[in-house]
Residue frames as qw, qx, qy, qz and C-alpha x, y, z in Angstrom:
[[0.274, -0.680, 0.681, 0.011, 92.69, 118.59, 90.42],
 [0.845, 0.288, -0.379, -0.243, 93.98, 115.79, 88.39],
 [0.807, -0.476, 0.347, -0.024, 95.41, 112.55, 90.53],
 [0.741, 0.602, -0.008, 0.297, 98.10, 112.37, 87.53],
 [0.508, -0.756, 0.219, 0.349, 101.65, 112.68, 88.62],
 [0.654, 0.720, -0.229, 0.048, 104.82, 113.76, 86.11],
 [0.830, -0.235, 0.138, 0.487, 108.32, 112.17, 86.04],
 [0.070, 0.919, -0.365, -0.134, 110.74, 115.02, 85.12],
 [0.490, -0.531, 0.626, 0.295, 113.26, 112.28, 84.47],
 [0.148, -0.009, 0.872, 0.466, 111.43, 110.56, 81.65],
 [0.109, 0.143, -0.080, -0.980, 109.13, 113.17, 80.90],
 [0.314, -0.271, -0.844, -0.339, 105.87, 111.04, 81.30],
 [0.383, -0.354, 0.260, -0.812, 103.12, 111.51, 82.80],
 [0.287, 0.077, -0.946, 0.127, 101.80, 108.59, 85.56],
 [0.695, -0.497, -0.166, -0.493, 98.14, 108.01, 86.94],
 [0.485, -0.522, 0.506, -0.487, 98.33, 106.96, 90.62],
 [0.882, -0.239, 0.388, -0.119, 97.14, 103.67, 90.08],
 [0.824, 0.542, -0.136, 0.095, 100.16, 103.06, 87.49],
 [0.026, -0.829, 0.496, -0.258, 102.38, 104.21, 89.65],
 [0.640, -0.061, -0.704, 0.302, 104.93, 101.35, 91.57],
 [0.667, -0.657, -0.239, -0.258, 104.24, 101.09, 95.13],
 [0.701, 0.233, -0.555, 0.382, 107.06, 101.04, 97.67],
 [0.614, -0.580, -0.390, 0.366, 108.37, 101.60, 101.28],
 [0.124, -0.979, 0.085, -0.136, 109.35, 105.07, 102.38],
 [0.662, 0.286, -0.461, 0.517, 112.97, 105.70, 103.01],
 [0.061, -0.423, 0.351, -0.833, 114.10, 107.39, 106.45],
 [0.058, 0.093, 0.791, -0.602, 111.97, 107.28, 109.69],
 [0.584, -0.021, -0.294, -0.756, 108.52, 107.30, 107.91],
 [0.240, -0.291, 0.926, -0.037, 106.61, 104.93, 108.86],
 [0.056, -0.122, 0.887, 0.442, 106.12, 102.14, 106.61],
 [0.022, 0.244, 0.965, 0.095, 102.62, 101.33, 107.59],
 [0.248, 0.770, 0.525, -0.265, 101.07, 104.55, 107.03],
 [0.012, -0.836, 0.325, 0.442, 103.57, 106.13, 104.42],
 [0.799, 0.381, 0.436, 0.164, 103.89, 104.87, 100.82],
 [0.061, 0.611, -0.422, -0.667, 106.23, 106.47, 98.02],
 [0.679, 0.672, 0.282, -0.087, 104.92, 106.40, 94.37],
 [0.429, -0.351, 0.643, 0.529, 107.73, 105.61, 91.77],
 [0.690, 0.443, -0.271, -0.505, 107.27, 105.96, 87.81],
 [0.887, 0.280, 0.087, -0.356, 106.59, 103.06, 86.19],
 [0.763, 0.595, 0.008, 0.254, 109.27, 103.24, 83.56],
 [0.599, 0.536, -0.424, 0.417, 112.38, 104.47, 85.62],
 [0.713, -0.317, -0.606, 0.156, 111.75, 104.28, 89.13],
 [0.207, 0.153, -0.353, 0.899, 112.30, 107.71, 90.47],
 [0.176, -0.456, -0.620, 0.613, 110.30, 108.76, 93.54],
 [0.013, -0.606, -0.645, -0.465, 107.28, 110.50, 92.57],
 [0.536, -0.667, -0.025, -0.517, 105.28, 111.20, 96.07],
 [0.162, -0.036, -0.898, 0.408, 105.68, 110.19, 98.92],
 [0.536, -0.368, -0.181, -0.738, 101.63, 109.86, 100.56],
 [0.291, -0.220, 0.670, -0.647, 99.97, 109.16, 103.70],
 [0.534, -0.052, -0.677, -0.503, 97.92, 105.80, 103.66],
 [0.205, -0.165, -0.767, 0.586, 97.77, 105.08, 107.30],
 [0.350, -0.713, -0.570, -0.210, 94.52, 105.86, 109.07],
 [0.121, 0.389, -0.329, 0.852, 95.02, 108.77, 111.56],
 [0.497, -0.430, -0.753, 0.013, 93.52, 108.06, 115.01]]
């Protein structure tokens, strides 16, 4: 499994750490819930769980 995500808008592929970081929209929360944006036009990628689960 490759940790490589694709933009379908501007047909690029984006490695995780290249991706832009950002806040979740909606009732996610913020401090365990991250959304991964291309680089190069800024559309929502993932959205991924970074929070610790207790």
């Amino acid at each position: 499994m490759t940790d490589d995500l694709h933009c379908d808008t501007c047909e690029r592929d984006v490695t995780r750490e290249d991706a832009i970081r950002t806040k979740t929209m909606g009732d996610l929360d913020p401090t365990k819930w991250q959304s991964l944006c291309c680089p190069n036009c800024g559309r929502r990628l993932k959205t991924v769980f970074v929070g610790r689960e207790d």
